[in-house]
N, C-alpha and C positions, 0 to 999 in steps of 0.2 A: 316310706315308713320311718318315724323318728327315732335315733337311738332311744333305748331302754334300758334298766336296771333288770338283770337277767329274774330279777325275785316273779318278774311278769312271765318269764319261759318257765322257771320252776318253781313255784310257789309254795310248795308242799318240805320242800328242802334249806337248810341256812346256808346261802352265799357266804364264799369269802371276803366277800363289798365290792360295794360299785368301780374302786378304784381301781385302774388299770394295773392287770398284774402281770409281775415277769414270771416267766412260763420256771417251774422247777426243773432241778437236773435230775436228769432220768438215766441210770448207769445199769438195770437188772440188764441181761442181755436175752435176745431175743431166743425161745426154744427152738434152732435151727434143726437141732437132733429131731424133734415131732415134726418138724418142717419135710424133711430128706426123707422119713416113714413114710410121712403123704406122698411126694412125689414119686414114691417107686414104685407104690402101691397102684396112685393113679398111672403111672407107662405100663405098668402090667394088667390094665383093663381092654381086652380087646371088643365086649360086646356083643359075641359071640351066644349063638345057644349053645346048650352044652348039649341036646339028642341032636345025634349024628343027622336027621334027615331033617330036621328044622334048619341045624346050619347047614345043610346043602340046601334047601326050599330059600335062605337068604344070598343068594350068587345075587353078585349085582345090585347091591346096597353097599360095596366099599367108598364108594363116591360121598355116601352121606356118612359113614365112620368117619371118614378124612376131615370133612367137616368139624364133627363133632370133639376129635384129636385135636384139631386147629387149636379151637377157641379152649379144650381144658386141659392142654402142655404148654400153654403160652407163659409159665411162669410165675411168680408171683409170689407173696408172702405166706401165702396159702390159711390166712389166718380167721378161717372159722372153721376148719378141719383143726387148725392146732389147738384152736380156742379148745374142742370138746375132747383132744388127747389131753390138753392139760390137764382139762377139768378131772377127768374120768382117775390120772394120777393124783391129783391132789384129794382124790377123794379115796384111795388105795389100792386101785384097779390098773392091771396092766395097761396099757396103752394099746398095745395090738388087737385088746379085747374090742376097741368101737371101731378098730380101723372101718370098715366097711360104711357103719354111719358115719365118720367123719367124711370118709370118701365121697360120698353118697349126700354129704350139706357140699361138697366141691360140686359137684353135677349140677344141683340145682343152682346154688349160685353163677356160673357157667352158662344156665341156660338164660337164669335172669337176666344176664351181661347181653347174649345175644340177641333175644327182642328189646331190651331195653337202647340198643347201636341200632337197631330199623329206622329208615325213613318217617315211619309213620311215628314213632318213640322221641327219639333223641338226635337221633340222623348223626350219628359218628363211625368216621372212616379208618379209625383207627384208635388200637386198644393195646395193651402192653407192648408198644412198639410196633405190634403186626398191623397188618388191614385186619378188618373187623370180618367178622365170618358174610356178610353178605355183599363184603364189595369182592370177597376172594370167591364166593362158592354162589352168588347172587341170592335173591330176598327170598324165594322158594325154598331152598334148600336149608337156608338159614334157620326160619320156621322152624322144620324138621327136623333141622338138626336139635335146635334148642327139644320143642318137643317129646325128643328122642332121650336127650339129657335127664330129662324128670322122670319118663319112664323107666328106663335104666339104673337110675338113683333109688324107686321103689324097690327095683327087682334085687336090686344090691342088697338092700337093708334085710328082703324077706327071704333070701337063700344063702345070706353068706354071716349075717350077725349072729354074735353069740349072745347065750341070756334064754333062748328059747322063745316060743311064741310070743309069751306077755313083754318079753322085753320087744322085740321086732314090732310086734301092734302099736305098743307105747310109743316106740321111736317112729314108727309109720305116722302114727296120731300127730305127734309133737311135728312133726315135715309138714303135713297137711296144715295144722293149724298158722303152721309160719308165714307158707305161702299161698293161702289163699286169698278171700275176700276181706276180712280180717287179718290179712297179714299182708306179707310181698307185694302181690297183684292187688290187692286195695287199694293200698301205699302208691301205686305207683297211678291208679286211676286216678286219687284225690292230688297227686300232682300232678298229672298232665288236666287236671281242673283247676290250680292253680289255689286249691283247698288251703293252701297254708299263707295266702297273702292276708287271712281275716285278723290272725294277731297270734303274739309269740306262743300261745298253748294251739293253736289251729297248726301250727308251724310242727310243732313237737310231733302234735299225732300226728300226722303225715308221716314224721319220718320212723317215728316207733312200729308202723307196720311195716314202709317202704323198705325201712335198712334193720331197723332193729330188730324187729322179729326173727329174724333169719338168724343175726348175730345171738340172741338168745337160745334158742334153737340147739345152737351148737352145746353150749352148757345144759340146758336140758336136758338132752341126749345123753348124756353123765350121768343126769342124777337120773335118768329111767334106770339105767343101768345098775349104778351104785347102790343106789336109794338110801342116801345118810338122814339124819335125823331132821327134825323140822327147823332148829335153827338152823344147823347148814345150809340145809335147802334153801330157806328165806334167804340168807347172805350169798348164796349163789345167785338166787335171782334178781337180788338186787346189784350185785354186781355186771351180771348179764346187761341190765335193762340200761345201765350206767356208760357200761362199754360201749353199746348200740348208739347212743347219742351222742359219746365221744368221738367215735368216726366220724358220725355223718357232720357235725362242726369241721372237724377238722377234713374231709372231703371237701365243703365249703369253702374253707380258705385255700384247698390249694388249689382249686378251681378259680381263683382269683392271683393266688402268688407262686404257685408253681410252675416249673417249665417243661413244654411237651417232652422235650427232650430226658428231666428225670420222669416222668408219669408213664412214659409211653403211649400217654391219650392225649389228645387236644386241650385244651385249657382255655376257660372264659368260658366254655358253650355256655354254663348259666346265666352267665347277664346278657347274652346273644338272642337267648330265647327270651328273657325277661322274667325268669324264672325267681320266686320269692327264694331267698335262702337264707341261712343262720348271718350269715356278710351282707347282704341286700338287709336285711330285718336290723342290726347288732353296728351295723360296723366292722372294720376290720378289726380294730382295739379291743370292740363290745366281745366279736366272737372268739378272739383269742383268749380275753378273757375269760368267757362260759366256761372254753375247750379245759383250760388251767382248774376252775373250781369242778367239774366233771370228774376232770383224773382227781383230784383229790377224793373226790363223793366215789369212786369204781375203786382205790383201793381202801378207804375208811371201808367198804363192804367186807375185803377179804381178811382184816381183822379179827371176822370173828372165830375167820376156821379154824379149826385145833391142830393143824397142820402145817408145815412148808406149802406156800403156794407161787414160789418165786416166778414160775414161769407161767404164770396166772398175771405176777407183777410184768412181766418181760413182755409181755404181750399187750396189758394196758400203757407202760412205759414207752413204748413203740408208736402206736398209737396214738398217744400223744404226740412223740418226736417229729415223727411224720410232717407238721406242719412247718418247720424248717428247713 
Protein backbone atom coordinates (compact mmCIF):
# COMPACT_ATOMS: atom_id res chain seq x y z
CA UNK A 1 0.00 0.00 0.00
CA UNK A 2 1.52 3.55 -0.92
CA UNK A 3 2.17 6.14 1.76
CA UNK A 4 -0.65 8.66 2.35
CA UNK A 5 -1.59 11.85 3.63
CA UNK A 6 -3.27 10.83 7.05
CA UNK A 7 -6.52 13.39 5.79
CA UNK A 8 -7.39 9.60 4.01
CA UNK A 9 -7.28 7.85 7.73
CA UNK A 10 -9.08 10.92 9.30
CA UNK A 11 -10.99 12.86 7.06
CA UNK A 12 -13.51 14.28 9.43
CA UNK A 13 -10.67 16.05 11.51
CA UNK A 14 -7.74 18.94 10.47
CA UNK A 15 -4.14 17.42 10.32
CA UNK A 16 -1.23 19.10 11.49
CA UNK A 17 0.13 18.52 7.54
CA UNK A 18 1.56 16.08 5.62
CA UNK A 19 5.00 17.10 6.66
CA UNK A 20 7.01 14.97 8.78
CA UNK A 21 6.58 15.94 12.38
CA UNK A 22 8.86 15.77 15.46
CA UNK A 23 7.01 14.10 18.13
CA UNK A 24 6.28 17.01 21.06
CA UNK A 25 7.70 16.84 24.58
CA UNK A 26 5.60 15.18 27.01
CA UNK A 27 6.57 15.96 30.75
CA UNK A 28 2.79 15.40 32.68
CA UNK A 29 3.80 12.32 34.53
CA UNK A 30 2.16 9.27 34.59
CA UNK A 31 -0.88 8.67 37.60
CA UNK A 32 1.37 5.83 39.25
CA UNK A 33 -0.85 6.58 42.55
CA UNK A 34 -4.24 5.12 40.32
CA UNK A 35 -1.77 2.73 39.09
CA UNK A 36 -0.61 1.05 42.90
CA UNK A 37 -5.01 1.30 43.73
CA UNK A 38 -5.32 -0.99 40.73
CA UNK A 39 -2.65 -3.22 41.54
CA UNK A 40 -3.68 -3.96 45.19
CA UNK A 41 -7.03 -4.12 44.39
CA UNK A 42 -6.30 -6.65 41.65
CA UNK A 43 -3.86 -9.17 44.39
CA UNK A 44 -6.60 -8.85 46.65
CA UNK A 45 -9.10 -10.72 43.98
CA UNK A 46 -9.03 -14.32 44.95
CA UNK A 47 -12.32 -15.59 42.96
CA UNK A 48 -13.68 -17.12 45.55
CA UNK A 49 -17.61 -17.51 46.21
CA UNK A 50 -18.47 -15.93 49.05
CA UNK A 51 -21.62 -18.92 50.46
CA UNK A 52 -19.61 -21.17 52.34
CA UNK A 53 -20.83 -24.41 50.42
CA UNK A 54 -20.26 -22.93 46.76
CA UNK A 55 -16.76 -22.32 47.76
CA UNK A 56 -16.32 -25.81 49.21
CA UNK A 57 -18.57 -27.24 45.80
CA UNK A 58 -15.31 -25.24 44.01
CA UNK A 59 -12.15 -27.71 45.50
CA UNK A 60 -10.12 -28.36 42.74
CA UNK A 61 -10.43 -25.31 40.45
CA UNK A 62 -7.19 -23.72 42.02
CA UNK A 63 -5.19 -24.91 38.86
CA UNK A 64 -7.34 -22.63 36.74
CA UNK A 65 -7.21 -19.56 39.51
CA UNK A 66 -3.39 -19.95 39.04
CA UNK A 67 -3.95 -19.61 35.50
CA UNK A 68 -6.11 -16.84 35.62
CA UNK A 69 -3.36 -14.96 38.52
CA UNK A 70 -0.64 -15.70 35.79
CA UNK A 71 -1.84 -13.77 33.05
CA UNK A 72 -3.72 -10.59 35.42
CA UNK A 73 -0.36 -9.92 37.98
CA UNK A 74 1.81 -9.96 35.13
CA UNK A 75 2.30 -6.33 35.45
CA UNK A 76 1.98 -3.46 33.53
CA UNK A 77 0.89 0.14 33.10
CA UNK A 78 -2.47 -1.06 33.96
CA UNK A 79 -3.83 1.83 31.81
CA UNK A 80 -7.48 1.31 31.04
CA UNK A 81 -8.34 0.75 34.83
CA UNK A 82 -6.37 4.21 35.34
CA UNK A 83 -7.76 5.55 32.32
CA UNK A 84 -11.53 5.22 34.17
CA UNK A 85 -9.92 6.19 37.85
CA UNK A 86 -8.76 9.24 36.27
CA UNK A 87 -11.71 9.89 34.46
CA UNK A 88 -14.18 9.35 37.42
CA UNK A 89 -11.56 12.20 39.31
CA UNK A 90 -11.50 14.48 36.96
CA UNK A 91 -15.00 14.48 36.78
CA UNK A 92 -15.39 14.81 41.05
CA UNK A 93 -15.83 11.42 42.18
CA UNK A 94 -13.56 9.52 44.50
CA UNK A 95 -11.52 7.12 42.67
CA UNK A 96 -12.27 4.18 45.05
CA UNK A 97 -15.86 4.81 44.07
CA UNK A 98 -15.20 2.68 40.14
CA UNK A 99 -12.48 0.65 41.70
CA UNK A 100 -14.34 -2.57 41.02
CA UNK A 101 -15.31 -1.35 37.18
CA UNK A 102 -11.82 -0.36 36.67
CA UNK A 103 -10.92 -3.71 38.01
CA UNK A 104 -13.31 -5.47 36.18
CA UNK A 105 -11.95 -3.48 32.24
CA UNK A 106 -8.45 -5.24 33.78
CA UNK A 107 -10.12 -8.91 33.64
CA UNK A 108 -11.55 -8.44 30.50
CA UNK A 109 -8.66 -7.02 28.79
CA UNK A 110 -6.54 -9.94 30.50
CA UNK A 111 -8.82 -12.34 29.04
CA UNK A 112 -8.51 -10.48 25.50
CA UNK A 113 -4.65 -10.92 25.87
CA UNK A 114 -5.13 -14.62 26.50
CA UNK A 115 -7.17 -15.79 23.38
CA UNK A 116 -5.75 -13.31 21.43
CA UNK A 117 -1.56 -15.31 22.41
CA UNK A 118 -3.44 -18.90 21.07
CA UNK A 119 -2.29 -20.81 18.33
CA UNK A 120 -5.20 -20.29 16.46
CA UNK A 121 -5.10 -16.06 17.24
CA UNK A 122 -1.68 -14.62 17.12
CA UNK A 123 0.49 -17.71 18.36
CA UNK A 124 2.70 -15.76 21.01
CA UNK A 125 4.79 -17.37 23.48
CA UNK A 126 5.36 -14.69 25.45
CA UNK A 127 3.73 -11.66 27.02
CA UNK A 128 5.08 -9.03 29.60
CA UNK A 129 8.23 -11.00 30.04
CA UNK A 130 6.35 -14.34 31.03
CA UNK A 131 5.31 -17.38 28.84
CA UNK A 132 1.87 -16.56 27.66
CA UNK A 133 -0.78 -18.50 29.83
CA UNK A 134 -1.03 -21.41 27.34
CA UNK A 135 2.47 -22.47 26.68
CA UNK A 136 2.66 -22.35 31.00
CA UNK A 137 -1.02 -23.93 31.76
CA UNK A 138 -1.51 -25.28 27.83
CA UNK A 139 -4.39 -24.22 25.29
CA UNK A 140 -7.43 -25.86 27.39
CA UNK A 141 -7.03 -24.17 30.36
CA UNK A 142 -6.00 -21.00 28.81
CA UNK A 143 -9.59 -20.95 27.16
CA UNK A 144 -10.84 -21.04 30.62
CA UNK A 145 -8.93 -19.21 32.07
CA UNK A 146 -9.64 -16.23 29.71
CA UNK A 147 -13.38 -17.28 29.85
CA UNK A 148 -13.29 -17.31 33.51
CA UNK A 149 -11.81 -13.55 33.40
CA UNK A 150 -15.06 -12.08 31.82
CA UNK A 151 -17.21 -13.80 33.85
CA UNK A 152 -15.65 -12.66 36.92
CA UNK A 153 -15.20 -9.20 35.69
CA UNK A 154 -19.42 -9.25 35.31
CA UNK A 155 -19.69 -10.68 38.87
CA UNK A 156 -17.29 -7.81 39.92
CA UNK A 157 -19.06 -4.97 38.53
CA UNK A 158 -22.73 -6.46 39.76
CA UNK A 159 -21.75 -7.23 43.66
CA UNK A 160 -19.18 -4.99 44.35
CA UNK A 161 -19.91 -1.45 42.38
CA UNK A 162 -21.18 1.48 43.85
CA UNK A 163 -24.00 3.71 42.26
CA UNK A 164 -26.65 1.16 42.86
CA UNK A 165 -28.38 -0.88 40.28
CA UNK A 166 -28.65 1.83 37.35
CA UNK A 167 -25.15 2.41 37.61
CA UNK A 168 -23.91 -1.43 37.66
CA UNK A 169 -26.60 -2.12 34.47
CA UNK A 170 -25.06 1.02 32.79
CA UNK A 171 -21.43 -0.13 33.40
CA UNK A 172 -22.50 -3.96 32.73
CA UNK A 173 -24.14 -2.41 29.21
CA UNK A 174 -21.10 -0.07 28.43
CA UNK A 175 -18.51 -3.79 28.95
CA UNK A 176 -20.89 -5.75 26.81
CA UNK A 177 -21.11 -3.08 24.21
CA UNK A 178 -16.98 -2.90 24.16
CA UNK A 179 -16.36 -6.34 23.72
CA UNK A 180 -18.64 -7.83 21.58
CA UNK A 181 -19.56 -8.07 17.99
CA UNK A 182 -19.35 -4.39 17.67
CA UNK A 183 -16.54 -4.07 19.79
CA UNK A 184 -13.26 -6.16 20.95
CA UNK A 185 -14.26 -9.66 19.33
CA UNK A 186 -15.46 -7.95 16.16
CA UNK A 187 -12.23 -5.98 15.94
CA UNK A 188 -10.50 -8.87 16.30
CA UNK A 189 -12.56 -11.18 13.52
CA UNK A 190 -12.23 -8.22 10.88
CA UNK A 191 -8.39 -8.67 11.63
CA UNK A 192 -7.76 -11.93 11.54
CA UNK A 193 -9.84 -11.32 7.84
CA UNK A 194 -7.42 -8.87 7.28
CA UNK A 195 -10.60 -6.22 6.91
CA UNK A 196 -8.19 -3.39 7.35
CA UNK A 197 -5.96 -4.05 4.16
CA UNK A 198 -9.02 -2.23 1.96
CA UNK A 199 -7.74 1.47 2.71
CA UNK A 200 -6.80 3.86 5.52
CA UNK A 201 -10.65 4.34 6.96
CA UNK A 202 -11.14 0.10 6.67
CA UNK A 203 -7.81 0.24 8.66
CA UNK A 204 -9.33 2.62 11.49
CA UNK A 205 -12.51 0.57 11.92
CA UNK A 206 -10.91 -2.34 12.65
CA UNK A 207 -9.12 -0.97 15.26
CA UNK A 208 -11.86 1.34 16.95
CA UNK A 209 -13.66 -1.93 17.80
CA UNK A 210 -10.45 -4.22 18.17
CA UNK A 211 -8.61 -1.67 20.71
CA UNK A 212 -10.56 1.15 21.08
CA UNK A 213 -13.75 0.33 22.26
CA UNK A 214 -12.40 -1.15 25.30
CA UNK A 215 -9.99 1.86 25.82
CA UNK A 216 -13.27 3.98 25.64
CA UNK A 217 -15.02 1.84 27.84
CA UNK A 218 -12.90 2.81 30.51
CA UNK A 219 -14.06 6.60 30.33
CA UNK A 220 -17.36 5.61 29.89
CA UNK A 221 -17.63 3.87 33.01
CA UNK A 222 -16.96 7.54 34.56
CA UNK A 223 -19.34 9.29 32.99
CA UNK A 224 -22.22 6.23 33.94
CA UNK A 225 -21.07 6.90 37.07
CA UNK A 226 -20.62 10.65 37.32
CA UNK A 227 -23.06 11.68 34.74
CA UNK A 228 -21.66 15.38 34.04
CA UNK A 229 -23.29 17.48 31.58
CA UNK A 230 -23.46 17.06 27.81
CA UNK A 231 -20.45 19.04 26.81
CA UNK A 232 -18.44 17.14 29.05
CA UNK A 233 -19.58 14.18 28.14
CA UNK A 234 -19.03 14.78 24.32
CA UNK A 235 -15.29 15.85 25.27
CA UNK A 236 -14.88 12.81 27.17
CA UNK A 237 -15.89 10.86 24.39
CA UNK A 238 -13.90 12.31 22.13
CA UNK A 239 -11.04 12.13 23.96
CA UNK A 240 -11.73 8.45 24.63
CA UNK A 241 -12.22 7.55 20.94
CA UNK A 242 -8.62 9.80 20.28
CA UNK A 243 -6.75 7.85 22.95
CA UNK A 244 -7.99 4.49 21.55
CA UNK A 245 -6.24 5.20 18.10
CA UNK A 246 -3.37 6.59 19.67
CA UNK A 247 -2.29 3.43 21.19
CA UNK A 248 -3.14 1.26 18.53
CA UNK A 249 -0.45 3.55 15.98
CA UNK A 250 1.82 3.60 18.49
CA UNK A 251 1.32 -0.43 19.33
CA UNK A 252 2.13 -0.38 15.56
CA UNK A 253 5.39 1.03 15.55
CA UNK A 254 6.75 -0.56 18.27
CA UNK A 255 5.83 -3.70 16.87
CA UNK A 256 8.34 -2.58 14.31
CA UNK A 257 11.01 -0.63 16.64
CA UNK A 258 10.84 -1.86 19.78
CA UNK A 259 12.70 -4.58 21.64
CA UNK A 260 11.43 -7.78 23.28
CA UNK A 261 13.46 -7.11 25.85
CA UNK A 262 11.70 -3.51 26.87
CA UNK A 263 7.97 -5.03 25.59
CA UNK A 264 8.20 -8.11 27.30
CA UNK A 265 6.49 -9.60 24.11
CA UNK A 266 8.03 -10.55 20.83
CA UNK A 267 8.16 -7.87 18.21
CA UNK A 268 7.67 -7.87 14.30
CA UNK A 269 4.95 -10.76 14.68
CA UNK A 270 2.96 -8.25 12.42
CA UNK A 271 4.89 -8.24 9.28
CA UNK A 272 5.57 -11.98 10.13
CA UNK A 273 1.94 -12.74 9.63
CA UNK A 274 1.61 -10.09 7.05
CA UNK A 275 -0.68 -8.22 8.93
CA UNK A 276 -2.03 -4.56 7.38
CA UNK A 277 -1.04 -1.97 10.18
CA UNK A 278 -0.91 1.84 10.66
CA UNK A 279 3.51 1.16 9.69
CA UNK A 280 2.65 -1.35 6.76
CA UNK A 281 -0.39 1.31 5.42
CA UNK A 282 1.75 5.02 6.61
CA UNK A 283 5.19 4.19 6.76
CA UNK A 284 7.26 4.44 9.69
CA UNK A 285 7.49 8.54 9.31
CA UNK A 286 3.73 8.55 7.93
CA UNK A 287 2.84 6.63 11.36
CA UNK A 288 4.73 8.52 13.78
CA UNK A 289 3.42 11.21 12.35
CA UNK A 290 -0.46 10.26 12.69
CA UNK A 291 0.52 9.10 16.43
CA UNK A 292 2.00 13.16 17.01
CA UNK A 293 -1.32 14.83 15.28
CA UNK A 294 -3.60 12.13 17.38
CA UNK A 295 -2.08 13.26 20.86
CA UNK A 296 -2.55 16.57 19.84
CA UNK A 297 -6.55 15.87 18.56
CA UNK A 298 -6.80 13.54 22.48
CA UNK A 299 -5.66 16.60 24.42
CA UNK A 300 -7.36 19.57 22.21
CA UNK A 301 -10.57 17.21 23.55
CA UNK A 302 -9.65 17.73 27.27
CA UNK A 303 -9.75 21.42 26.86
CA UNK A 304 -13.06 21.72 27.25
CA UNK A 305 -13.43 20.29 30.86
CA UNK A 306 -13.94 22.74 33.61
CA UNK A 307 -11.48 21.09 35.47
CA UNK A 308 -7.73 19.72 36.23
CA UNK A 309 -7.40 16.73 34.12
CA UNK A 310 -3.61 16.32 34.39
CA UNK A 311 -3.53 12.90 34.81
CA UNK A 312 -6.02 12.52 31.92
CA UNK A 313 -2.90 14.42 30.24
CA UNK A 314 -0.38 11.90 32.03
CA UNK A 315 -1.88 9.08 30.54
CA UNK A 316 -2.29 10.47 26.96
CA UNK A 317 1.32 11.88 27.32
CA UNK A 318 2.55 8.36 28.09
CA UNK A 319 0.96 6.93 25.35
CA UNK A 320 2.46 8.80 23.15
CA UNK A 321 6.10 8.42 24.68
CA UNK A 322 5.73 4.84 24.44
CA UNK A 323 6.89 4.79 20.90
CA UNK A 324 10.57 5.81 21.88
Amino acid sequence: MQHQCSHALHPTLHPLGCAAASPPEVSTPYPEHLRTLVEEYLQGLDFAATDPLEREEMAGTEGLVKAMRHSLLAGGKRIRPVLALATCEALGEPAERLLPAAAALELVHTYSLIHDDLPAMDDDDLRRGRPTCHKLFGEDTAILAGDALFAEAVRLVAERQDGGPAAQVGILLELSRATGVGGMVGGQFLDLQDAGAASGTALRRVHALKTGRLMACAVHCALVLARPGPAVDAALRTFARELGLLFQIVDDILDVEGSEERLGKAVGGDAKRGKVTYVSAYGLAGARRLAAETHERTLRALGALPGPADDLVGIADLTFARQH
